[in-house]
Backbone bond lengths (Angstrom), bond angles and torsions (degrees), N, CA, C in turn:
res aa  C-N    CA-C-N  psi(-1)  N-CA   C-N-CA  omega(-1)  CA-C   N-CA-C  phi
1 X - - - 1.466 - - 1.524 110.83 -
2 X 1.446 114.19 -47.49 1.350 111.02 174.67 1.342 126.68 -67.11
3 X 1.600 118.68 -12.92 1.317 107.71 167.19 1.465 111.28 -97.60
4 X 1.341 117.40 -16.55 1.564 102.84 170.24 1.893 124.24 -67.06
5 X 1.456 92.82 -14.18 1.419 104.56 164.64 1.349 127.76 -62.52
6 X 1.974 94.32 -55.32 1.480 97.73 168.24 1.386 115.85 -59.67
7 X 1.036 128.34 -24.33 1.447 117.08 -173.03 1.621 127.31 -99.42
8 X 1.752 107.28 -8.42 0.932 128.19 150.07 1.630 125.85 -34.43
9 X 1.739 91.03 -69.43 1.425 130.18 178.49 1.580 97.55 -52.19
10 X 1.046 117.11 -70.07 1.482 110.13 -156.29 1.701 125.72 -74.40
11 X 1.742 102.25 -7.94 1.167 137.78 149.17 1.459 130.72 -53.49
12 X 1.338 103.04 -46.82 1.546 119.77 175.55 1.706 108.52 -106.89
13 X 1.705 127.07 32.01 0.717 113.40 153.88 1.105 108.60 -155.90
14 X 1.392 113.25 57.28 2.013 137.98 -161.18 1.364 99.53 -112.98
15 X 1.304 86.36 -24.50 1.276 105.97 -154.74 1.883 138.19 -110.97
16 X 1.008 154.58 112.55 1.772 142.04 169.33 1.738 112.58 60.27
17 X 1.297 105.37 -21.39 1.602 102.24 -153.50 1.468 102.59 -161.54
18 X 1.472 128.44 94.93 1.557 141.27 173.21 0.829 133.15 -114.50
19 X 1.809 106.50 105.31 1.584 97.25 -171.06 1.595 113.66 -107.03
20 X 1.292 122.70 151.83 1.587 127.65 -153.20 1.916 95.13 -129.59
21 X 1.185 108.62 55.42 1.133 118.38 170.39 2.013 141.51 -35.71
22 X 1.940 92.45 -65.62 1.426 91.85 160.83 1.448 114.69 -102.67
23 X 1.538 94.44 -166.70 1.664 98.28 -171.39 1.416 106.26 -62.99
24 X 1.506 109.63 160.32 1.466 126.05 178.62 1.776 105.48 35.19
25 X 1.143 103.59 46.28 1.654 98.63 -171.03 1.602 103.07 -88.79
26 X 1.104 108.34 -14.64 2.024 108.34 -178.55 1.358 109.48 -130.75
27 X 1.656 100.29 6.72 1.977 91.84 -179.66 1.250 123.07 -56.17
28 X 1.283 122.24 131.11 1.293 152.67 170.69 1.378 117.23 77.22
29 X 1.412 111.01 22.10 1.488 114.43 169.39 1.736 125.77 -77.76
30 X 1.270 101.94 160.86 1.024 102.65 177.87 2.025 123.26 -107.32
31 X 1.185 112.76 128.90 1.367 92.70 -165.29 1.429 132.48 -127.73
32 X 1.023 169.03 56.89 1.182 153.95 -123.41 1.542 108.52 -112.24
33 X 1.629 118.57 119.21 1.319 127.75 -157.54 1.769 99.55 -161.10
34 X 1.660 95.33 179.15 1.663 97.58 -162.95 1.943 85.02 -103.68
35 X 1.788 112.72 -41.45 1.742 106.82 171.50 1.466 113.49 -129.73
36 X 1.308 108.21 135.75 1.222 111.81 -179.92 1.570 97.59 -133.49
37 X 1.783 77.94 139.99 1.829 93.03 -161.24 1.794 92.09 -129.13
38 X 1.474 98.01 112.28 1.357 132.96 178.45 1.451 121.35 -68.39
39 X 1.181 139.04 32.73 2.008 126.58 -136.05 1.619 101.54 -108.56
40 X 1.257 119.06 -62.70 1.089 123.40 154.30 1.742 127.64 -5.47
41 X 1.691 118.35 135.24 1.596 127.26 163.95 1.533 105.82 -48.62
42 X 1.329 113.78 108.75 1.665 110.04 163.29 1.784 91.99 79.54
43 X 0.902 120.13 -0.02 1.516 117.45 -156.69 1.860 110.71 -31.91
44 X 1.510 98.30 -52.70 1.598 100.68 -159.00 1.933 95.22 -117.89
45 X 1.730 105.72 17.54 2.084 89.36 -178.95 1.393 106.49 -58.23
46 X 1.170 98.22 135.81 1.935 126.75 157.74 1.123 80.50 83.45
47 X 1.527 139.31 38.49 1.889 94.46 173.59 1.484 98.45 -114.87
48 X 1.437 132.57 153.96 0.741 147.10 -151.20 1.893 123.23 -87.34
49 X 1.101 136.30 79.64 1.567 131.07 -141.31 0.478 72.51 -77.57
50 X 2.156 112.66 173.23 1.427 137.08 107.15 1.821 107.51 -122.15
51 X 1.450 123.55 119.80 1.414 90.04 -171.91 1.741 79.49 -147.48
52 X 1.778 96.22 -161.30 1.626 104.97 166.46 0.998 116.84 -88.61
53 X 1.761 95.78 -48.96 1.551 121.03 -167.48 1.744 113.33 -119.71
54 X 1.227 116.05 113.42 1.349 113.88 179.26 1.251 115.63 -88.70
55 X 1.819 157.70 124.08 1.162 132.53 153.24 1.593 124.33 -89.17
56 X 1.519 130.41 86.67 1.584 112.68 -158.94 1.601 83.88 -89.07
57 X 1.470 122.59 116.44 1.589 139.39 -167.20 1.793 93.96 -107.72
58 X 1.434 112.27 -61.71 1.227 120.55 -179.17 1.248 132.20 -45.71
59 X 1.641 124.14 154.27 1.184 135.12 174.61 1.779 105.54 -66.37
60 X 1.007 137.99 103.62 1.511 160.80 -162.17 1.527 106.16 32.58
61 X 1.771 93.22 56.56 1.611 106.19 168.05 1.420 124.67 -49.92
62 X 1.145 113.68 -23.16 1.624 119.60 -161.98 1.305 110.55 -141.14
63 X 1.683 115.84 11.60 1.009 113.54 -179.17 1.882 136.81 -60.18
64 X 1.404 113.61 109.97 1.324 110.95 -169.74 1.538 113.54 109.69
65 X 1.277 120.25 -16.03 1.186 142.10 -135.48 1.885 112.34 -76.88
66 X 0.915 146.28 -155.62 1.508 124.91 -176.17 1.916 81.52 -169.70
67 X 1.182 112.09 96.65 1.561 117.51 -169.20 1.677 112.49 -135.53
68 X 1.657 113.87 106.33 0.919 134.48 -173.50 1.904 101.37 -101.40
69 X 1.262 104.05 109.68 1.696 88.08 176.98 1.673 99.77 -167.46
70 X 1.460 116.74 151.53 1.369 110.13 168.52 1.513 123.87 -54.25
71 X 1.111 117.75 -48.15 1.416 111.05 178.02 1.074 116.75 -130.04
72 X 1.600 133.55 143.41 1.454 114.89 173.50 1.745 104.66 -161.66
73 X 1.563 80.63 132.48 1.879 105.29 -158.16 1.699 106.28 -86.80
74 X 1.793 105.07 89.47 1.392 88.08 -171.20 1.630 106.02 -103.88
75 X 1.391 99.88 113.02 1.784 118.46 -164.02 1.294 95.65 -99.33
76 X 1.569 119.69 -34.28 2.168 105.88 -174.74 1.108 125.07 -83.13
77 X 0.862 131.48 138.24 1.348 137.58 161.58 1.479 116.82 -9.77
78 X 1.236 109.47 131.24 1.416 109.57 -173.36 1.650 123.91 19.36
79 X 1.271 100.20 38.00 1.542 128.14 -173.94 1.569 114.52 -49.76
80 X 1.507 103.12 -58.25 1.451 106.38 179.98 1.994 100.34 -111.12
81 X 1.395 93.03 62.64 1.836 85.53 172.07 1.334 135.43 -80.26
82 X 0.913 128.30 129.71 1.636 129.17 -151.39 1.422 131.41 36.06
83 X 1.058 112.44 29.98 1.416 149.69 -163.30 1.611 103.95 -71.61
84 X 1.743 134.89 120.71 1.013 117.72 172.14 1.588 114.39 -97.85
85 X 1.498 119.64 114.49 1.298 126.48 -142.77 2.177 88.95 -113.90
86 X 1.631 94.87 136.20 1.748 107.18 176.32 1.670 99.80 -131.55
87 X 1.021 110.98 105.00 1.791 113.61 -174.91 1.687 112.17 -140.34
88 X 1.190 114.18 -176.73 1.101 140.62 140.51 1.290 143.57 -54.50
89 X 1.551 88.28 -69.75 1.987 112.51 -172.57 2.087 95.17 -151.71
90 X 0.753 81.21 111.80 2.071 104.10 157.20 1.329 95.41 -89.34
91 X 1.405 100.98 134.15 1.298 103.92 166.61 2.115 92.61 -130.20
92 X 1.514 104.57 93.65 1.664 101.16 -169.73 1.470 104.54 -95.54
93 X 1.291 125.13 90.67 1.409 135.92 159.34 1.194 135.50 -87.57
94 X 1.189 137.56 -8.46 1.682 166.07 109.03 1.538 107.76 -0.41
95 X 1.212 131.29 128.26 1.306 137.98 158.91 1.518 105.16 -55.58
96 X 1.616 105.17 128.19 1.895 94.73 -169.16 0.965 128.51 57.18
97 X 1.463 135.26 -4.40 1.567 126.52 -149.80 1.457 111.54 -75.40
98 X 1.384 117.50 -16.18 1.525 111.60 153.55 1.127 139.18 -135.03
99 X 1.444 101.13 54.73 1.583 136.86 -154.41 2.233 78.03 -79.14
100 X 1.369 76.82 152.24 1.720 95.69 -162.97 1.447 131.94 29.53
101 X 1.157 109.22 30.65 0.966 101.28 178.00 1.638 129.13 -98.44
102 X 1.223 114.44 155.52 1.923 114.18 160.44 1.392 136.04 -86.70
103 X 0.895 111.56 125.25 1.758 131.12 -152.31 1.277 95.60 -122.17
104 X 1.847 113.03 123.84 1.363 119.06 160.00 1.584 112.34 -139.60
105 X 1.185 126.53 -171.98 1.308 123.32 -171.66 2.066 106.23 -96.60
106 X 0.558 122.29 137.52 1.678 126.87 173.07 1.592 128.22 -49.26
107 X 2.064 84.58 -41.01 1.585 102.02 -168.90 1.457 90.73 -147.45
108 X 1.528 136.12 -71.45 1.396 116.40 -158.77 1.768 90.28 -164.79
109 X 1.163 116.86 -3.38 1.483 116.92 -176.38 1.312 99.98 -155.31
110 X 1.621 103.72 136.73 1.291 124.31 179.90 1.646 120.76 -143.33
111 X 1.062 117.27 92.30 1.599 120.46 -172.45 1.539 109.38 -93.66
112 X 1.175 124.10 151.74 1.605 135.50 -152.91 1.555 94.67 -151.73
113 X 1.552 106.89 122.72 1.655 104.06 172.04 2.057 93.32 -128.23
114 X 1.245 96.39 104.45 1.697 99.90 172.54 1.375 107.24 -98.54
115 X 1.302 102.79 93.73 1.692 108.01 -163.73 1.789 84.89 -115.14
116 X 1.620 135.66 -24.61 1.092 101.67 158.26 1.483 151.08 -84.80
117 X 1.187 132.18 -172.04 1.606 136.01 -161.53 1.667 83.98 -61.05
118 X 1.810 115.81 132.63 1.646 134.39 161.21 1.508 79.18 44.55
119 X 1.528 142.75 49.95 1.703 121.78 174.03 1.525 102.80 -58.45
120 X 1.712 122.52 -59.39 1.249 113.57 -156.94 1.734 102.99 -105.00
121 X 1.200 109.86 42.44 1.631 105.31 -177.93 1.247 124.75 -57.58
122 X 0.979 156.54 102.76 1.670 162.45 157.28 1.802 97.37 92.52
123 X 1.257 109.57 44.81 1.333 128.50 132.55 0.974 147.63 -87.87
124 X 1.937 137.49 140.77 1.092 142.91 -124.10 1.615 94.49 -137.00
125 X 1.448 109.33 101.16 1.702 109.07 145.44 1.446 142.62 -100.29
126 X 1.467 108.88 119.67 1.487 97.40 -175.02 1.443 109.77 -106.74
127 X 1.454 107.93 152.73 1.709 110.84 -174.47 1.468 98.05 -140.60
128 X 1.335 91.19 118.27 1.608 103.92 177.09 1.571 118.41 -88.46
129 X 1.407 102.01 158.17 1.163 102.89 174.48 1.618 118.21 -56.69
130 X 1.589 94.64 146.75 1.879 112.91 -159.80 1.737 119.25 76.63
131 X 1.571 100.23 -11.17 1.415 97.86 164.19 1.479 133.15 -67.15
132 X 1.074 101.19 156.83 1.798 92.96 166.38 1.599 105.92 -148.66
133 X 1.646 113.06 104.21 1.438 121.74 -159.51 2.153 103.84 -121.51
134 X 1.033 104.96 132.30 1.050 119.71 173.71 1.315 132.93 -127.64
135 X 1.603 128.46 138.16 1.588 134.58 -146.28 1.674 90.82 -127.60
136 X 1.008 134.56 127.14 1.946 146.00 175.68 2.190 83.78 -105.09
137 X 0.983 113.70 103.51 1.550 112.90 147.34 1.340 136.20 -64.03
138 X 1.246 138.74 82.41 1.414 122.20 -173.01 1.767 117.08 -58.19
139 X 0.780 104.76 -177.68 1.600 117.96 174.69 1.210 123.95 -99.62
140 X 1.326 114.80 32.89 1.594 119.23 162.46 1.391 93.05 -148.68
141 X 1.799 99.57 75.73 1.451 105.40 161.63 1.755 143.33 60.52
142 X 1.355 95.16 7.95 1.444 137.56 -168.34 1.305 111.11 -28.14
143 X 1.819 119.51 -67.16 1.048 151.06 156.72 1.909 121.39 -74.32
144 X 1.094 95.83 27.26 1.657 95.35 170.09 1.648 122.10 -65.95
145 X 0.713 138.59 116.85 1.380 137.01 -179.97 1.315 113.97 60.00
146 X 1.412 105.99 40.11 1.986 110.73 176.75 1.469 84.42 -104.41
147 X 1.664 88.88 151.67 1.714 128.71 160.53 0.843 135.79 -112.74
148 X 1.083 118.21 113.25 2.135 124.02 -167.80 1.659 102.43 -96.57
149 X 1.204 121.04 135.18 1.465 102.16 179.69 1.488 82.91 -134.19
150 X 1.279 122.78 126.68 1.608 143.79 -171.74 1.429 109.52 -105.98
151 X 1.127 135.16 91.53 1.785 136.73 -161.52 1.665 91.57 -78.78
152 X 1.210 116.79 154.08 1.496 114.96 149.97 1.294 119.15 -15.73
153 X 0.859 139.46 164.43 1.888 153.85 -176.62 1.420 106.59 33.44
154 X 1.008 125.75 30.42 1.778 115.12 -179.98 1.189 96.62 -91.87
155 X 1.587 119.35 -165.54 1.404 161.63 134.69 1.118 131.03 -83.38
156 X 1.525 150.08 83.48 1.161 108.45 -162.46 1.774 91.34 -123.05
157 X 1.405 121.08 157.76 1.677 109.30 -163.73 1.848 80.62 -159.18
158 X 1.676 106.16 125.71 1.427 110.75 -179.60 1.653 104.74 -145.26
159 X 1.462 108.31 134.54 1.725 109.38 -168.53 1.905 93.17 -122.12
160 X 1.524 83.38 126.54 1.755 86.72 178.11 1.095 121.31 -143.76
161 X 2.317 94.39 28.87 1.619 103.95 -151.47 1.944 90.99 -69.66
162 X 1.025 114.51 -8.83 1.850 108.65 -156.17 1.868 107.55 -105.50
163 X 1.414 83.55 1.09 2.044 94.74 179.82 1.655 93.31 -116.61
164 X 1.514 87.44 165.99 1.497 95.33 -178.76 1.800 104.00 -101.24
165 X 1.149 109.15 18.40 1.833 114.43 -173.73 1.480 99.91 -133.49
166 X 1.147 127.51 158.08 1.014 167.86 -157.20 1.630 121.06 -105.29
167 X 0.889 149.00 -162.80 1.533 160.03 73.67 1.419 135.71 -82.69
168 X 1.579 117.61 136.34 1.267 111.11 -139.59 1.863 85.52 -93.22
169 X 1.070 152.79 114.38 1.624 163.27 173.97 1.678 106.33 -76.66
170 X 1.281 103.60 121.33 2.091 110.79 133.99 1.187 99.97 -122.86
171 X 1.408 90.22 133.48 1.807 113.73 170.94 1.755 98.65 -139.92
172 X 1.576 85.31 138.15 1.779 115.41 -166.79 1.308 92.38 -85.35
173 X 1.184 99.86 155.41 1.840 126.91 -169.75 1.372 121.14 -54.32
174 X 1.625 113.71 -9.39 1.441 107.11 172.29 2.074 106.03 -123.88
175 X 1.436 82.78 15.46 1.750 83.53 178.19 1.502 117.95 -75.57
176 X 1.192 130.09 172.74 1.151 151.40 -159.58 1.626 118.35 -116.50
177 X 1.324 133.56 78.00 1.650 98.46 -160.56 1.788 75.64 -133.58
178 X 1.733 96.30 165.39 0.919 129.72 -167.49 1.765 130.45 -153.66
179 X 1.331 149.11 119.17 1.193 145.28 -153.83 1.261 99.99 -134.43
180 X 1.652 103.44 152.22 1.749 110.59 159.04 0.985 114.39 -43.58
181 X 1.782 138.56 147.14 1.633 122.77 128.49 1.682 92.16 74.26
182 X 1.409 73.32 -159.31 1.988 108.08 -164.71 1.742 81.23 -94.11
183 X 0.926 123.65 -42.90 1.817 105.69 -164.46 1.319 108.19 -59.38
184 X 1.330 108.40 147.90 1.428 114.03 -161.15 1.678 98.39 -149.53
185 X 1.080 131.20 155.11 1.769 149.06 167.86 1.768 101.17 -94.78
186 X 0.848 83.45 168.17 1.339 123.03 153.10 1.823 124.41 -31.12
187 X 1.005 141.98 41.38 1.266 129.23 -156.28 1.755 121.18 -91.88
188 X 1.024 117.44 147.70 1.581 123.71 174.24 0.836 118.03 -118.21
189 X 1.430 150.87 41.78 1.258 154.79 -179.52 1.527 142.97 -42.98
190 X 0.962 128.84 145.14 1.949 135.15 -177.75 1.507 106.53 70.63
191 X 1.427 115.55 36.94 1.678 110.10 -178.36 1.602 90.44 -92.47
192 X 1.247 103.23 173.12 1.183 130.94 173.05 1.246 132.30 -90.48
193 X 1.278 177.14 94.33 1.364 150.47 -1.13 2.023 81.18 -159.07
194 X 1.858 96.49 -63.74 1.583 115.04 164.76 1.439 105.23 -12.00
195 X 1.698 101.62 -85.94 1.297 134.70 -153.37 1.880 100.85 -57.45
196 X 1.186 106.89 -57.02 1.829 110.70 -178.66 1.682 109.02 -61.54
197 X 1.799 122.44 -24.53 1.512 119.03 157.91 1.122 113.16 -64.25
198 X 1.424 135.78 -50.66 1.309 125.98 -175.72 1.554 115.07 -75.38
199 X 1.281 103.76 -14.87 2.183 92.39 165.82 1.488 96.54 -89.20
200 X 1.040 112.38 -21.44 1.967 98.51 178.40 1.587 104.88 -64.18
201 X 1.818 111.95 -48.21 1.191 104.47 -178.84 1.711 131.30 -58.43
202 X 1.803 92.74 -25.49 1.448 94.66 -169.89 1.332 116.86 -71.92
203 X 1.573 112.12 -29.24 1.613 128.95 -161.84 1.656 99.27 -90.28
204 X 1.353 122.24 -18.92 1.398 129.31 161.23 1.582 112.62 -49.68
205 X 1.440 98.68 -58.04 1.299 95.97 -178.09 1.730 120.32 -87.41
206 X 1.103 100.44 17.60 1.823 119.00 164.00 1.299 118.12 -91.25
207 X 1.565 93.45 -41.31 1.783 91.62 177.55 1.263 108.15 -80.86
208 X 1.738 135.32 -19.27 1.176 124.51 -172.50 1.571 105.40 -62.07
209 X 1.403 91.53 -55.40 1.702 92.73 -171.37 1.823 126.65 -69.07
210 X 1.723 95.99 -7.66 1.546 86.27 152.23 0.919 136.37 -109.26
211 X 1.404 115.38 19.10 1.779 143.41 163.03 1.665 87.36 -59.37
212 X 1.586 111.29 -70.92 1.207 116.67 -153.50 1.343 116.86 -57.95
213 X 1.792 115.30 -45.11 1.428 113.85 168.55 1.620 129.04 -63.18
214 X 1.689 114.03 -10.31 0.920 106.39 -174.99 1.854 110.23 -83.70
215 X 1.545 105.48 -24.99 1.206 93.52 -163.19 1.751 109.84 -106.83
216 X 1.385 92.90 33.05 2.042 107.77 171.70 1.593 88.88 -107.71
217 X 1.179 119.75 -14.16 1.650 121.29 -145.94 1.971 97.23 -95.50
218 X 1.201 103.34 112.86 1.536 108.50 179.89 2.020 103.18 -61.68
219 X 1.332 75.54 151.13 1.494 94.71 -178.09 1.648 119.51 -94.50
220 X 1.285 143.76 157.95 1.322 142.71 -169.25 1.705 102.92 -58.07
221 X 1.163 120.03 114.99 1.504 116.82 -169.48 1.188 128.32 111.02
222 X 1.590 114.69 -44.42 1.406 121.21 -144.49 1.731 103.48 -88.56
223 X 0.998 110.12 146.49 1.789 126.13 176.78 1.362 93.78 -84.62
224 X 1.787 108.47 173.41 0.796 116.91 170.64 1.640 134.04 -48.08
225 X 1.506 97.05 -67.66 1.554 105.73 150.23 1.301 142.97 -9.03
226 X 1.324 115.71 -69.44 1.152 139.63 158.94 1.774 121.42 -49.23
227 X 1.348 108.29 -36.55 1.475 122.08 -174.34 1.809 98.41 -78.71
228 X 1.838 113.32 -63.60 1.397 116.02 158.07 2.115 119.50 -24.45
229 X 1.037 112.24 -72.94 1.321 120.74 173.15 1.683 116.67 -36.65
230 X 1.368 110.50 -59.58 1.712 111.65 -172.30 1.597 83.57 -86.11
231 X 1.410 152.32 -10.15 1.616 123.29 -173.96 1.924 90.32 -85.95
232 X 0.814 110.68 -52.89 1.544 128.12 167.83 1.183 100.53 -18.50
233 X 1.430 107.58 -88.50 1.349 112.45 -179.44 1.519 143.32 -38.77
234 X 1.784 109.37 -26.71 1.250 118.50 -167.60 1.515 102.02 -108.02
235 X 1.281 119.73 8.28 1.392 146.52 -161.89 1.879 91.98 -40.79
236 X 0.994 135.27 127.20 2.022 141.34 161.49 1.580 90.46 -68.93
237 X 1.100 151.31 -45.83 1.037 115.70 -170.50 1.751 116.70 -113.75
238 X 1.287 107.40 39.19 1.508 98.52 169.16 1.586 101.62 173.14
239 X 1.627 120.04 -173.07 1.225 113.30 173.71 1.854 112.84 -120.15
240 X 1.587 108.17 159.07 1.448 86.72 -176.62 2.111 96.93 -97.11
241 X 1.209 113.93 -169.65 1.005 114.94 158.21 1.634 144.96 -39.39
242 X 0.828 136.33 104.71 1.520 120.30 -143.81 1.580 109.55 -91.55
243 X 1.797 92.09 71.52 1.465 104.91 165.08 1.307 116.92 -126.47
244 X 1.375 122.68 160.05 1.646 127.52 -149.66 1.611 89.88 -158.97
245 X 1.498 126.60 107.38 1.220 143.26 175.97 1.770 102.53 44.27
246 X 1.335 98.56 64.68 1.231 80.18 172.73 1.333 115.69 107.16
247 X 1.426 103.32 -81.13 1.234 130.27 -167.24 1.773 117.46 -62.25
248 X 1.648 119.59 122.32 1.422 116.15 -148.50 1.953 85.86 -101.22
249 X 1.277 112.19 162.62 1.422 111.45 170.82 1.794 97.90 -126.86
250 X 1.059 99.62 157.54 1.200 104.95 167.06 1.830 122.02 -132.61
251 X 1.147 119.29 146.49 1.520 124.90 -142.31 1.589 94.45 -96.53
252 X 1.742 123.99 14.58 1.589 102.67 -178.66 1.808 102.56 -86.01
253 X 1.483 111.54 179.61 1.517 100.46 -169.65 1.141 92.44 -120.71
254 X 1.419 112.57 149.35 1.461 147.91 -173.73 1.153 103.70 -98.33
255 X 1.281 123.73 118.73 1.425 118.43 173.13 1.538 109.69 -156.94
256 X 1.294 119.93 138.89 1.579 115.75 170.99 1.606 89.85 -178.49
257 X 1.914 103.10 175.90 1.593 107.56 -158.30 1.274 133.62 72.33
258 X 1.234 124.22 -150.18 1.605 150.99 179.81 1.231 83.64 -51.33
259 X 1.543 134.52 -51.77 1.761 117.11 -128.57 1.705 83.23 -92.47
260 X 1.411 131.15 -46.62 1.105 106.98 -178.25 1.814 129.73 -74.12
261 X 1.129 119.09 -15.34 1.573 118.04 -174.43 1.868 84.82 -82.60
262 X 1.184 141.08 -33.22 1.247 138.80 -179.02 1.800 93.98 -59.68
263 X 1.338 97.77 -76.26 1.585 106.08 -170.90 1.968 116.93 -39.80
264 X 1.824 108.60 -35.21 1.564 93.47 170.64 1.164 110.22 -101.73
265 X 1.253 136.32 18.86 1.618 134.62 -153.21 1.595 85.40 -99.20
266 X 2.243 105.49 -64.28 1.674 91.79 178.72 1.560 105.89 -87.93
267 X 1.396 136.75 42.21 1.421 137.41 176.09 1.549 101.70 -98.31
268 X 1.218 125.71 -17.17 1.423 122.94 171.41 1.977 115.75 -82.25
269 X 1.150 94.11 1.93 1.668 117.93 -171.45 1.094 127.09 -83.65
270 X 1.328 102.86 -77.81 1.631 117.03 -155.74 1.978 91.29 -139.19
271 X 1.604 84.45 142.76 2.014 69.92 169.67 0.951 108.98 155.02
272 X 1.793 145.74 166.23 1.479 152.25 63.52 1.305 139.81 -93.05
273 X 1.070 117.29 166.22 1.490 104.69 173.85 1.658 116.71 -166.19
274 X 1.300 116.07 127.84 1.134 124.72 -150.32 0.810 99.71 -132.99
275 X 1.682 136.26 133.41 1.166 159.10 -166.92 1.362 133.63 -128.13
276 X 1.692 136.49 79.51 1.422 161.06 -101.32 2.295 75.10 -96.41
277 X 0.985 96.65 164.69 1.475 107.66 -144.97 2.204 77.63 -101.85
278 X 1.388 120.22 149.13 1.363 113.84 -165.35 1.498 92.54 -66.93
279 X 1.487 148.84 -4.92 1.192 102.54 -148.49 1.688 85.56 -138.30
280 X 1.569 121.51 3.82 1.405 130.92 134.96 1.344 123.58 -37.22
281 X 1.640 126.55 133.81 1.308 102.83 -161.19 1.944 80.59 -134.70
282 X 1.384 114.10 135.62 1.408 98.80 -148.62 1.961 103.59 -92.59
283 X 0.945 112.44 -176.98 1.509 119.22 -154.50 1.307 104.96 -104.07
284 X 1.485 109.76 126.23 1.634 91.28 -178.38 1.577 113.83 -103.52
């Protein structure tokens, strides 16, 4: 019975429709599908999208993650963290949920609504020339420490009349930019395409190193212990054990109901799904 499950499972998620339920249940896979459903601890870090529809639901569902997709709903918590994101439309409602991350357009338009708490904080958008990319700030800090970098020939259009922050902008000498109202960011204007890569590069390596201090850096409360465990855990170059107070998870998938006759119904459809071998250790 239990292997007709497994094989059920891996049947109904080969395919159109993948769901990544428990922890580390899709890490470091590679996937190409029409929905991919993120819900799961760690569910989908480092793994490699391609989809329509992304859901990163989970507590650092997508963390690290390399996600090319038309839309993708990042609602968890630090859901899409440092995440290199290629879309359409973000929809970042998640506390942090795409805290450091890089944001570009898919095809020629890319809209961003960081309507949750710090959603896009010390995140990086770039808009290339012929783009036309736009950022909605919510009012709980949405756009705190985001970077728009506007190349020559873009669009770039950012509303932050309802937050008390900004986004800090370079836009190249033939770009296009535009803001709500009187509120205004940060701007650097008439650089050159050169000049706006090398502040992308420099502030890259700003955010790395406050990636790094943040996560040696104890949290309000936390003991030593506790500080060891989550630095462990969030480790850039590897993973720790996938335990959380104690409590052990295990990476087989749960599935029954709606989610599976959904999962093989469009699994005969649209789809791949590829699964990095256990003892592959994936590339960051």
């Amino acid at each position: 019975m239990k292997l007709f499950t497994c094989l059920l499972a891996l049947f109904g998620v080969a395919f159109g429709q993948n769901y990544c339920d428990d922890a580390y249940e899709c890490d470091g896979v590679t996937v190409s599908t029409t929905y991919m459903y993120c819900y799961g601890y760690f569910a989908c870090d480092e793994a490699d999208i391609t989809a329509s529809y992304t859901y990163a639901y989970g507590f650092y569902s997508n963390y690290l993650g390399d996600v090319t997709t038309s839309y993708l709903y990042a609602y968890g918590y630090l859901s899409a963290y440092y995440a290199d994101i290629v879309s359409y439309y973000v929809y970042a409602y998640g506390f942090r949920s795409i805290y450091y991350a890089d944001l570009e357009s898919r095809g020629s338009l890319l809209y961003i609504y960081a309507y949750g708490y710090y959603a896009a904080q010390y995140a990086d958008m770039y808009c290339y020339s012929g783009d036309s990319c736009r950022i909605y700030c919510g009012g709980s800090y949405g756009c705190s420490g985001f970077k728009f970098y506007c190349y020559s020939g873009s669009y770039c259009y950012y509303d932050c009349s309802t937050d008390s922050v900004c986004p800090t902008l370079y836009s190249g000498v033939a770009s296009t930019v535009e803001f709500e109202g009187k509120v205004k960011g940060t701007h650097y204007e008439g650089m050159t395409d050169d000049e706006i890569k090398a502040k992308r590069i420099e502030n890259k390596k700003i955010k790395r190193k406050m990636m790094k201090d943040e996560e040696n850096k104890a949290e309000e409360g936390e003991d030593d212990a506790a500080t060891k465990a989550r630095t462990g855990l969030l480790a850039i170059d590897g993973h720790s054990p996938s335990i959380v107070n104690g409590a052990s998870f295990d990476n087989s998938l749960v599935i029954g109901g709606a989610a599976v006759s959904a999962a093989l119904v469009f699994g005969f459809l649209f789809g791949k799904y590829v699964k990095p071998s256990e003892e592959q250790k994936p590339l960051l």
